[in-house]
C-alpha atoms as one frame of an Amber mdcrd trajectory, in Angstrom:
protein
  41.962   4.583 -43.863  44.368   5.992 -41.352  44.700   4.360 -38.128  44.200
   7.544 -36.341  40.847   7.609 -37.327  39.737   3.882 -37.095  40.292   3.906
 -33.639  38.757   6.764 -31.954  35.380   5.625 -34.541  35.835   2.188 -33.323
  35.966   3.090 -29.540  32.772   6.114 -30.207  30.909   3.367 -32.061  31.621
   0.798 -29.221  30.571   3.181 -26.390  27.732   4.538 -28.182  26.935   0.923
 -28.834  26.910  -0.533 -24.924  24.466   3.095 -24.716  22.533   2.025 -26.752
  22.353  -1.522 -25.266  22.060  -0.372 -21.784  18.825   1.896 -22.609  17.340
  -1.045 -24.532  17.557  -3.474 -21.899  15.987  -0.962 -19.316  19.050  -0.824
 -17.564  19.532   3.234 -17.496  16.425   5.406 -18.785  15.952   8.626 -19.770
  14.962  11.584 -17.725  11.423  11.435 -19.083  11.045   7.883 -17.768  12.684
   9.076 -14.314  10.300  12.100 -13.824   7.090   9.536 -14.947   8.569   7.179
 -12.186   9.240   9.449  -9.385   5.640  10.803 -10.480   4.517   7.059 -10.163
   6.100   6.466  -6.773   4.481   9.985  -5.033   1.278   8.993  -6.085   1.405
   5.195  -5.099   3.011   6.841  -1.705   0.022   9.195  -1.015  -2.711   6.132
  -1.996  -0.718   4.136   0.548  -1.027   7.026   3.340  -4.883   7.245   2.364
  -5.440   3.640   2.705  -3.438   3.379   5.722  -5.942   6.458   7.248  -9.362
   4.656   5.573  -7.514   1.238   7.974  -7.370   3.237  10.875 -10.670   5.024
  10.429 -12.310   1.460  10.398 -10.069  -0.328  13.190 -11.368   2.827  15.558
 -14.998   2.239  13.902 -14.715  -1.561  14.793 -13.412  -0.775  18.167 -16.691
   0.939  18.744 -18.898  -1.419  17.609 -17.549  -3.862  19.960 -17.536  -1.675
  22.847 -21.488  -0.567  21.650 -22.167  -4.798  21.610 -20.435  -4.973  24.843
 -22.550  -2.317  26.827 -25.705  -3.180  25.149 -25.242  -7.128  26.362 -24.073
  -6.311  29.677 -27.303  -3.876  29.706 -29.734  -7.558  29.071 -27.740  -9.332
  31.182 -28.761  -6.484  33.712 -32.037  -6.249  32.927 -32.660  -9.774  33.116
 -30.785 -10.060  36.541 -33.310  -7.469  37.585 -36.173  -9.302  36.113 -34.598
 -12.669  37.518 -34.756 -14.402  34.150 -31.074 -14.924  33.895 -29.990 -17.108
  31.157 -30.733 -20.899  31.434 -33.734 -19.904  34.390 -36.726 -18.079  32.538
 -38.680 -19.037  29.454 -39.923 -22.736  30.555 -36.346 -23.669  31.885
């Protein structure tokens, strides 16, 4: 064979081979794999901003609960201010 040709088959065989290589080990990927990826990542980000809105929803529902426990105790306290039962004085105390 003619050096002229071993070489430039040698160096196409050699990058083609570090290619190949490279796409086995995961290290670059095709455009398919991109697009299923970037696919991936949109839909992972848009679960993420609908759990982060389902968090919120039930922080502000939790917020109201307390504040609904709150007034409803202050109203017993109240009544039994009113009633002079106050706690540790009525019920054979």
């Amino acid at each position: 064979m003619d050096s002229t040709l071993v070489v430039p088959l040698i160096t196409g065989s050699g990058v083609a081979g570090v290619f190949c290589v490279l796409f086995v080990t995961g290290i670059i990927h095709s455009d398919r794999e991109l697009r299923r990826e970037t696919a991936r990542c949109a839909t992972l980000e848009a679960a993420l901003k609908e759990k982060d809105a389902a968090l919120a929803d039930a922080n502000a529902r939790a917020d109201a609960a307390v504040r609904a426990s709150e007034l409803i105790a202050d109203a017993f306290t109240e009544a039994r201010r009113r009633r002079g039962t106050a706690p540790g004085r009525g019920h054979g105390n």
